[in-house]
N, C-alpha and C positions, 0 to 999 in steps of 0.2 A: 529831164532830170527830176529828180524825188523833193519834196519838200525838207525842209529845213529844220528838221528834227531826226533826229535818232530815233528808230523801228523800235517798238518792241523787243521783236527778236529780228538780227540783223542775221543775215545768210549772205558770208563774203568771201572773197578770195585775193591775192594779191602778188607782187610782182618780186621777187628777189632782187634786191638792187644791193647788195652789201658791197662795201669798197675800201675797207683796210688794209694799213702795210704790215706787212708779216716779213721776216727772215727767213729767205731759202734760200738753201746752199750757196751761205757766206756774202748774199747779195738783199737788198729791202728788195721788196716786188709789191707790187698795188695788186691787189685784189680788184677783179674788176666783172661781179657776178651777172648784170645785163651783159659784156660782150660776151662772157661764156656761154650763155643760152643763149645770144644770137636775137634776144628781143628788139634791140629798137630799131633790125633791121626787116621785123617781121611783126613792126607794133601793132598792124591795124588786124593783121590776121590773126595775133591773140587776143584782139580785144573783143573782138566776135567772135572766137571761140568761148570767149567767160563769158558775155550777153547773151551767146547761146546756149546757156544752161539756166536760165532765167535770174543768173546775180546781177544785183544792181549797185549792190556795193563792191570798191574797190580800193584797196590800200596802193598808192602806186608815190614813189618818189625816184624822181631823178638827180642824179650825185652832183651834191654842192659843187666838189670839187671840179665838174667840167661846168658850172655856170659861173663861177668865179675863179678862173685860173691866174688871174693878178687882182692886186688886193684892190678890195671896192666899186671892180669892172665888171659888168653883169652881162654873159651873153646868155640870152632868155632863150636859145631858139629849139632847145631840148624841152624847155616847161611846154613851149607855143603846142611844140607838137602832142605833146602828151597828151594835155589839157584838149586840146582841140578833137584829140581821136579818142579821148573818155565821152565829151560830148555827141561825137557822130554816133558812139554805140550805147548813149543812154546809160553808161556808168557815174556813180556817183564818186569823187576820187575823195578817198581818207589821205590828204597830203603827206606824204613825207621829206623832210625838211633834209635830215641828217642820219644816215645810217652805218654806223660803226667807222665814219672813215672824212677825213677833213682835207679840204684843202693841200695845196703843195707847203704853202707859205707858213702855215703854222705848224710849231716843233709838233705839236699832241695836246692830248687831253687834260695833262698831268700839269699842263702849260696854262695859266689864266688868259692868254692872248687873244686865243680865238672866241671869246663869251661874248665882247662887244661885238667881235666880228660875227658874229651869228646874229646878235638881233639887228643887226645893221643890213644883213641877208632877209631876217625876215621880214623888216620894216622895206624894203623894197619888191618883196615878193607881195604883200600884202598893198603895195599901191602901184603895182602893176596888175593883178589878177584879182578882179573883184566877186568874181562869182563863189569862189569855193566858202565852206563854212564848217568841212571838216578838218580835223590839223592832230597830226602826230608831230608834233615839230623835231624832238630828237626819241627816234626809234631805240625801246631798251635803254635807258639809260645805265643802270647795275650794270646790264653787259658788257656793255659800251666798256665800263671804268674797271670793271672787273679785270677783262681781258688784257685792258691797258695800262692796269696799274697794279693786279694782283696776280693774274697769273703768267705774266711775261709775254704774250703771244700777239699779240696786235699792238698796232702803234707806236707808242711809247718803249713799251716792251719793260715795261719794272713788275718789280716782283718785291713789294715792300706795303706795309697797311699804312703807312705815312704815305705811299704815292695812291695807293687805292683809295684814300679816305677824300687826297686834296681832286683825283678825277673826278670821283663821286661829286663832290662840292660843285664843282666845273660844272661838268653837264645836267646835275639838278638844275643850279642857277641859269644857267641857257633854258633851260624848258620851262621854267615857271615863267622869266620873265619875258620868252616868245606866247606862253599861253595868255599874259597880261597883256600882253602888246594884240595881240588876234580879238580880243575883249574889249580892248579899248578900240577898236577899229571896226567891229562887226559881232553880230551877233553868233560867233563860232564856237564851233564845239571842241573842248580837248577828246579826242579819242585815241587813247594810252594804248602803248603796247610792250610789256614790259615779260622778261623772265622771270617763268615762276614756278623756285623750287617746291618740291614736295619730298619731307624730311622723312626719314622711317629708321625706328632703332630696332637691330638684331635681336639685341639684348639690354635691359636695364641699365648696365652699365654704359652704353651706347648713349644712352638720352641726354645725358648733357652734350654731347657734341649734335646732337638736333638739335638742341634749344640753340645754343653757338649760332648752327647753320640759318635758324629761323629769325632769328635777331638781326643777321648780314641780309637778309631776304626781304624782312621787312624796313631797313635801315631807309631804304629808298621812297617808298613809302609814306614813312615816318618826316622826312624832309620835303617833299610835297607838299603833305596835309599839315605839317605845321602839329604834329604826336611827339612828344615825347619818347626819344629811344630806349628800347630797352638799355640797362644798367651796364651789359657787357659792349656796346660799342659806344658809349657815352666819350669814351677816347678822344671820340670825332673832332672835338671840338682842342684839343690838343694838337692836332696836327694840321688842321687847316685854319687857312688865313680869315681872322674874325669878320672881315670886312666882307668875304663871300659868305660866312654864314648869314651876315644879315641881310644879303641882297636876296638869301632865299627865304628869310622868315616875315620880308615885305613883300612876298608875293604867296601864300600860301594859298592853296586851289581849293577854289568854296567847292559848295554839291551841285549847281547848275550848269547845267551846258556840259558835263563832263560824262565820259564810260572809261574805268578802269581795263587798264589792258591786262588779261593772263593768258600769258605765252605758253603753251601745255604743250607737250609732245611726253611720248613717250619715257625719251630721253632725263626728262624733266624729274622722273622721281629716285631719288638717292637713298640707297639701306649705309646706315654709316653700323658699322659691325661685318662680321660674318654671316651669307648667309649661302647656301651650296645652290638652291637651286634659281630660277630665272622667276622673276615677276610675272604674270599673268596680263592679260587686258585686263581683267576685272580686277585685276589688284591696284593697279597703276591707275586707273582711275576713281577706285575707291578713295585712293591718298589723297585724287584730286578733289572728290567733292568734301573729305573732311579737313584740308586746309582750307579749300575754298569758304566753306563756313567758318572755320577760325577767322581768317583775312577779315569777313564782312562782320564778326562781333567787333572788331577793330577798330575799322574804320568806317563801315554802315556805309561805303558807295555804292552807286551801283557798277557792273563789271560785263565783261566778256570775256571769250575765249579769243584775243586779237590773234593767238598763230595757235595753229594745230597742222598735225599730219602723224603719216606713220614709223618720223623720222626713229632710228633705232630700231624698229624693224622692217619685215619684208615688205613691199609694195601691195601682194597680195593681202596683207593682212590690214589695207586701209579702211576697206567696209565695216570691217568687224568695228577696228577705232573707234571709226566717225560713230557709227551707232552705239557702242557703248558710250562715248561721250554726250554726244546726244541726249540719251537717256538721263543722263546724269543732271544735265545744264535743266531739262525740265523736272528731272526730279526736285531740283534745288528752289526751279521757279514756283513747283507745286509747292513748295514749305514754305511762299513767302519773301525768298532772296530774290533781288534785282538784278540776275540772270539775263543778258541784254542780245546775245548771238554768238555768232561762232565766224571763226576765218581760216578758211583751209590756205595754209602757208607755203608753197605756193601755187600758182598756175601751173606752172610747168618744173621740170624737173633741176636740182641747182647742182654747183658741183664741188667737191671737197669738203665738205663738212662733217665727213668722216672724219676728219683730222681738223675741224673746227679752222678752216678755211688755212692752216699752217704750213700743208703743201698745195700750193695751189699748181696743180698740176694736169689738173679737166678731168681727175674721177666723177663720172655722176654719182650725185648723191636721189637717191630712186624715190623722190616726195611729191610728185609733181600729179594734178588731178589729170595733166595730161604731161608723156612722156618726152623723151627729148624728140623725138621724132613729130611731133603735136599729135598724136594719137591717144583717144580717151584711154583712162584706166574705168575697169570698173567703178572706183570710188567715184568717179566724176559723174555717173548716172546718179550712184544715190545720193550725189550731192544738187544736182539737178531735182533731185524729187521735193528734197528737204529744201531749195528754193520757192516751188511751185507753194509748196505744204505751208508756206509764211510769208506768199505774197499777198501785198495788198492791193 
């Protein structure tokens, strides 16, 4: 295993585990993205297939909900294995604690219930499993509350800025005070990995509805480090319960030990206006390095790329991506920003997120550096290269 610090520039890859309830046709259904790819019946075969491309870093968590299927009873033997076959293949694991999908037992997100219950998970996971020192504890948080409280589509399922605002509150407060709890237990690192819009107005008059969009973008952010929200969602504090504001302004996440996660894909950048024709790569990741420099006037962390691929477009067009991305992360490091690596999102190929996992129905979704069939894609070679290119 690697030492105890965070690379320079990280060269990673990671596992799809998403597990939210969504409504289809007139029934909830679990989303359940490990048994759709068929991973943890063929864990050690992909884990040597990502060691065989010389990554050493890896995002990999396995779903709360099958380690705790009654409240406060912890069957480990999903971690044992993971953990144990990260080790056989010299993977370092960026833990994932929680990713878009909870428990049976608790209603949602929109719900305070399950906050103690997560750091009650993570304080048992943290004194069962002493080795790890990376920790995403709740993957995407925005997302996470977005989906579940604003755009009706997982979970919860509201569609209100009063239930968006009190998730938001939710799952910050769980990630700060799991990242306090990992701090006071070890010397770990938070390694974030969050969605990250990228605004673009048609037209002049368009701009205010960026700024809108960049203020809900950075809202999360903002509640982390303990900034000051912009003006337009100052609201916040009107609709969630005071007592969870303050559980998150007693934990605000210093500058040590941490890498900001940005979630980029394709997908990731929004023209709000008219516009007739399609975005470019070079446009889409133009948007990306001049928010990305806004973010770090900000907040001055340092960052990553925690998810990338060719999600929103064709699989062939993954090389081009990676290297226009690429190009960019060191363009940014040549000027000075703390530019930290990149994570091709994921290993293998995930499915229904064409429809933002709403019909979960086994469409592949074609992201994967190898395909459903575990056959490389070309991207997986140049992703290979750009391992070797920043090993140490």
């Amino acid at each position: 295993m690697v030492s105890g610090v965070f690379p320079e520039f990280a060269i990673a890859c990671g596992e799809e585990a998403s597990d939210p309830t969504v409504l289809f046709e007139g029934h909830e259904v679990r989303v359940d993205e490990l048994d759709a790819s068929g991973h943890l019946a063929r864990q050690d075969g992909d884990l040597a297939d990502v060691a065989g491309l010389g990554i050493r870093w890896w995002r990999y968590g396995m779903p709360w909900r099958l380690t705790e299927q009654e409240t406060g009873i912890y069957d480990w033997s999903l971690w044992d294995r993971a953990l144990e076959a990260c080790e056989r293949h010299g993977l370092e694991p960026v833990v994932d604690l929680c990713h878009f999908g909870l428990p049976d037992h608790y209603p949602g997100f929109c719900d305070s219930a399950w906050v103690d219950g997560f750091g009650q998970y993570v304080e048992a996971f943290l004194a069962r499993y002493r080795e790890p020192l990376f920790f995403t504890p709740v993957n995407e948080p925005s997302i996470t509350a977005q989906c579940s409280g604003r755009w009706g589509i997982w979970n919860d399922r509201r569609s209100t800025r009063r239930d968006h605002f009190r998730a938001l509150a939710n799952v910050v407060a769980a990630n700060v005070e799991a990242i306090a709890r990992v701090d006071a237990d070890r010397a770990g690192w938070w390694i974030s990995a969050e969605g990250f819009g990228c605004h673009l107005a048609a037209s002049d008059d368009d701009q205010p509805a960026v700024e809108e969009a960049r203020a809900l973008e950075d809202l999360v952010w903002d509640l982390h480090f303990g900034v000051e929200p912009h003006a337009s969602v100052q609201d916040l504090a009107e609709h969630v319960d005071r007592r969870m504001l303050d559980r998150i302004a007693a934990h605000p996440v210093g500058e040590d030990r941490m890498i900001a996660g940005h979630d980029f894909y394709p997908v990731s950048v929004h023209v709000h206006g008219t516009r007739a024709e399609a975005l470019t790569i070079d446009e889409r990741v133009a948007a990306y390095d001049q928010e990305a420099r806004r973010w770090h006037r900000r907040y001055g962390r340092p960052f990553w790329v925690a998810e990338t691929s060719n999600l929103g477009l064709p699989a062939s067009d993954g090389t081009a991506w990676l290297a226009a991305l690429v190009a960019t992360l060191e363009n940014l490091r040549s000027d000075g920003l703390p530019a930290r690596g990149i994570c091709w999102y994921s290993r293998g190929d995930q499915c229904d997120w064409q429809s933002m996992l709403t019909r979960p129905v086994g469409d592949v979704t074609e992201v994967g550096l190898f395909d459903s069939q575990r056959s490389p894609r070309p991207v997986a070679a140049a992703f290979a290269s750009l391992a070797k290119r920043h090993a140490k």
